[in-house]
N, C-alpha and C positions, 0 to 999 in steps of 0.2 A: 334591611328592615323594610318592612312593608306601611304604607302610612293610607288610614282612609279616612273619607266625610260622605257624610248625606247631606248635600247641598239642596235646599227646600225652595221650592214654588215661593211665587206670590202671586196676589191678586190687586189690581189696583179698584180700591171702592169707591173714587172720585177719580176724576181727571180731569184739570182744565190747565189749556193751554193759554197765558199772559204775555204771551208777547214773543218776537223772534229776536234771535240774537245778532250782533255783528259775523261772528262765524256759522249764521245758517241752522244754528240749532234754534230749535222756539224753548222759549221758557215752560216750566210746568209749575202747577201745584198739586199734588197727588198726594192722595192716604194710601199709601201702603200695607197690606197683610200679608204677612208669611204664614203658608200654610202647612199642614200634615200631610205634602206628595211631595217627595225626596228622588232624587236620581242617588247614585251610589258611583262613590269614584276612588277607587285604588289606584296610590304613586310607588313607583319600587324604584331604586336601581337598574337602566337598561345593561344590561349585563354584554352587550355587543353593537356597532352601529356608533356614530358618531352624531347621530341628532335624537330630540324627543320620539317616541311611538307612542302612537294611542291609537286602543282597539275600543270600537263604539258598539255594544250589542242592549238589546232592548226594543225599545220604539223605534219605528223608522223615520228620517228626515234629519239628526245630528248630522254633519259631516268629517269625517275623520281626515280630512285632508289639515293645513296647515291655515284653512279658515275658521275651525272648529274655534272656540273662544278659552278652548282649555290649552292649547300649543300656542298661539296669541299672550296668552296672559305668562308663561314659562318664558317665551323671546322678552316681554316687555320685564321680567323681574331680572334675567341677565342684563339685558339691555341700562336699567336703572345702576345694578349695582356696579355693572362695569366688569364683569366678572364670567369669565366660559365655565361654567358650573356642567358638571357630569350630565351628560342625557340623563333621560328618565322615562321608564316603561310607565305608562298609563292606561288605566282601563277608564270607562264609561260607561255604564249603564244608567239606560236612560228608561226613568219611569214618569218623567214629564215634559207631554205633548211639547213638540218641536215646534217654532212658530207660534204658537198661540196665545199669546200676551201673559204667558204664566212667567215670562224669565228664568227659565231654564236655564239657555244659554249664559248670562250673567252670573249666577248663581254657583254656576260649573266651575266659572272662570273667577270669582271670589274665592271658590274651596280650593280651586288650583294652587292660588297664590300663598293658603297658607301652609298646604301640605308642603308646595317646594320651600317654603322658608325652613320647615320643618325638617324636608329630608337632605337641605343642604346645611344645615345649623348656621343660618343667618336668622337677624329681625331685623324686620326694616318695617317694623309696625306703623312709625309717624309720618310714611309714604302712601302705605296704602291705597290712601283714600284715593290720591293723583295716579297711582298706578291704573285703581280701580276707572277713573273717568277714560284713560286714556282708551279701557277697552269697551266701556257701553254704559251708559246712562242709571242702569240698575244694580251695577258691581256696586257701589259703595253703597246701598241700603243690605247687601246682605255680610256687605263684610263689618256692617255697623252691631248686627244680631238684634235688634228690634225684634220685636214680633211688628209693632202697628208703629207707624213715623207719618209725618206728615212731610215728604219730599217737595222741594223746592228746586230752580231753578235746571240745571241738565243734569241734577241730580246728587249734586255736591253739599246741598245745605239739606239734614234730616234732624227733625224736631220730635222726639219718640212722645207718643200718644199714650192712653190707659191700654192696657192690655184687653182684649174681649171675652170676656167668659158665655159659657152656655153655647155656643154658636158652633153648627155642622154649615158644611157650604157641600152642595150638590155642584158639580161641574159638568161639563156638555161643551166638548170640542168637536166642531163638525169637521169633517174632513175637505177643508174649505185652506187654501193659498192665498192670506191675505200677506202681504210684507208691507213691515212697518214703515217703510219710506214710501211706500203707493198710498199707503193712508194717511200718513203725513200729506204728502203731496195733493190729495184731493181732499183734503181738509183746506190746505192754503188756496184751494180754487172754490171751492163753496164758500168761505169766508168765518168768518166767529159767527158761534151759538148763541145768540140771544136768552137771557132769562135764566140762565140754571142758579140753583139754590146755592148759597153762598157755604164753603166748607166748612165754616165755625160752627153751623148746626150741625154737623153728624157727630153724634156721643157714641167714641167704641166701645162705650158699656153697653149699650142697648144697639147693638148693630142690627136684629130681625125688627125690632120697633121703626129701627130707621129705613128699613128697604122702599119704600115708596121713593123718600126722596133719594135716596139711590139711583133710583132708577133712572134719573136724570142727569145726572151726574157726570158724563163723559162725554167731554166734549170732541172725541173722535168717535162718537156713533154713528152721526147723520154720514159723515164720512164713509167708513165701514161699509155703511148699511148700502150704500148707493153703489159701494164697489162689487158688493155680493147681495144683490134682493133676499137672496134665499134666506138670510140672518134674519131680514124682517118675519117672514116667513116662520122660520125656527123660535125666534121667541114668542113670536102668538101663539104658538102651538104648546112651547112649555107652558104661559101665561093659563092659556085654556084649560090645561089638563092640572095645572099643581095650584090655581088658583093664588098666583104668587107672584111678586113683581121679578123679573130676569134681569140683568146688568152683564155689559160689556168687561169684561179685562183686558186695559193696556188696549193696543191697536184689535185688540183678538183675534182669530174669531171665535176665545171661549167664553161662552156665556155660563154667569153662574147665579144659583139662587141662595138665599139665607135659608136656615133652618133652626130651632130651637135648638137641637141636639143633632150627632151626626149619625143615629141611630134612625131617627125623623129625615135625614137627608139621602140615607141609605134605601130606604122605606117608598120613597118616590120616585128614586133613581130604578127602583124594582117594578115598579107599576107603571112608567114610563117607557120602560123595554117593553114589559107587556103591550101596551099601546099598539107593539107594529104602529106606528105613524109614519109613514112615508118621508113629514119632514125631520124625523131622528134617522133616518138610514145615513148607516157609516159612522155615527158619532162614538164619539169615545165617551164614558160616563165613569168621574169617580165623586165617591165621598168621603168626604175627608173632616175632618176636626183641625186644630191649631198644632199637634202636635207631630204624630204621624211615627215614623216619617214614611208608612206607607199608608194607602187609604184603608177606611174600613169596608168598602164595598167600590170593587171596579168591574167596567163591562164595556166590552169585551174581555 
C-alpha cells in the first residue's frame, strides 16, 4: 500500500526570542501560519534493502542522505517504539524552498511520522509531540494542524489563534545561504532588539491591517540583515515597488508581503518579474492563500 501527505509551509508572522535555555536553545514566542505551498511525500513498502530509501526530486538543497529530517524522524519512531519495523521506500518532492525559514524540513519530517505510524499499523499519537522536538523546533506545530498558534518556548507549548481569512501572502526567497545556527549565533553577538511591539496586538483576523506592525516583529532581522546586506537591499526594493511593508520568516532569507486576496498577491509577484530589478535576480516567487497545497502563481 502506498501512503501520501502534503506536508505545508509556514511562516512565522512574529518572532521574539525571551531568553536562552540551560541546554543552549533560546526560548521563543512566535505566531505561526501554515500556508498553501506543500511539498508532496510518498511512503511505500521498500520491497529490497535492509534500511529506509528516499528519492528527493523537486527543488534543489533537500538532502537525501540520512540527514534529510524524513529518514531522522523513521530512526527516532523505531527508536521510541523499540521495534526494527520493515524499511520503507520514500519519495520527496520538494515544492518548498530549502533553507528559507518556510519549515519545510519539519514539516516533511511531521508527515513522515504519521505515514510511518500508518504504514506500520502502530499509534503512538500521546508521543508525538516528544518525538516531534527530538527532531526540530517546528515538528510539533505542524503535527498540531493549526493553521495560526502562538508557539512558545523550543516549540513545545502551541496556543491555537483565530484562523485568517481574506489574506494571499506573496513570497520572495532569494537565493541567499543563510543557516539558522549563524543566525542564531550573530543574533547572540548583537544582543536583544530593543522596542518591538508587543504580540498581544496582532489580531489574525485582520492580518494585511496589521503588516506595519509586522514588520517589526522578528527579532532575528537585524541579525539576518548583517549576515546578508543584500536582504536590506531586497526589501527596500520590494517596499518601493508594491508600496507594502515586507517581513522576515523564521531565520530566512524569505521575505514575504500581506495581501487582501491571493489573486492581489499573484498580481504583484507578476509586475515584480516584470521589474528586471537587479535586486530580485535569482529569487524564487510564489503566491499562495492559506490552503494550497500548491501556489496560485509561482516564478520561476
Amino acid at each position: 500500500m502506498t501512503y501520501q501527505d502534503r506536508p505545508p509551509a509556514k511562516i512565522n508572522l512574529t518572532l521574539e526570542i525571551v531568553g536562552r535555555r540551560p541546554d543552549g536553545y533560546h526560548d521563543l514566542r512566535s505566531i505561526f501560519l501554515r500556508i498553501g505551498l506543500a511539498d508532496r511525500l510518498t511512503m511505500e513498502p521498500a520491497f529490497s534493502g535492509t534500511r529506509d530509501e528516499l528519492t528527493v526530486t523537486g527543488l534543489p538543497g533537500a538532502p537525501s542522505t540520512r540527514d534529510n529530517l524524513v529518514l531522522r524522524a523513521l530512526d527516532a519512531l523505531r527508536a521510541h517504539a523499540g521495534i526494527d519495523f520493515a524499511p520503507l521506500h520514500v519519495t520527496l518532492e520538494k515544492h518548498i524552498p530549502a533553507a528559507a525559514g518556510l519549515g519545510g524540513g519539519s514539516s516533511d519530517a511531521a508527515s513522515a511520522l504519521r505515514l510511518a505510524q500508518a504504514a506500520w499499523a502502530i499509534s503512538l499519537s500521546p508521543v508525538e509531540l516528544a518525538l516531534g522536538l527530538e527532531l526540530g523546533s517546528d515538528v510539533p506545530f505542524f503535527l498540531s494542524d493549526r493553521v495560526a498558534a502562538l508557539v512558545e518556548g523550543r516549540g513545545e507549548r502551541i496556543a491555537p489563534l483565530a484562523d485568517p481569512t481574506d489574506v494571499g501572502l506573496l513570497l520572495v526567497t532569494p537565493p541567499l545561504a543563510l543557516a539558522t545556527a549563524r543566525v542564531f549565533a550573530r543574533y547572540d553577538d548583537l544582543g536583544p532588539v530593543l522596542g518591538l511591539p508587543p504580540l498581544a496586538n496582532v489580531d489574525t483576523h485582520r492580518l494585511v491591517e496589521a503588516a506595519e506592525l509586522l514588520r517589526g516583529s522578528n527579532d532575528l532581522w537585524p541579525a539576518a540583515a548583517s549576515l546578508e546586506p543584500s536582504l536590506t537591499a531586497l526589501r527596500d526594493e520590494l517596499e518601493t515597488q508594491t508600496s507594502r511593508p515586507w517581513m522576515l520568516s523564521g531565520s530566512g532569507p524569505t521575505l514575504f508581503g500581506l495581501y487582501p486576496s491571493v489573486e492581489e498577491a499573484a498580481q504583484a509577484g507578476q509586475a515584480l518579474v516584470g521589474s528586471r530589478s537587479v535586486a530580485l535576480e535569482g529569487a524564487l516567487f510564489n503566491a499562495v492563500d492559506l490552503v494550497g497545497p500548491d501556489p496560485a502563481w509561482r516564478y520561476p
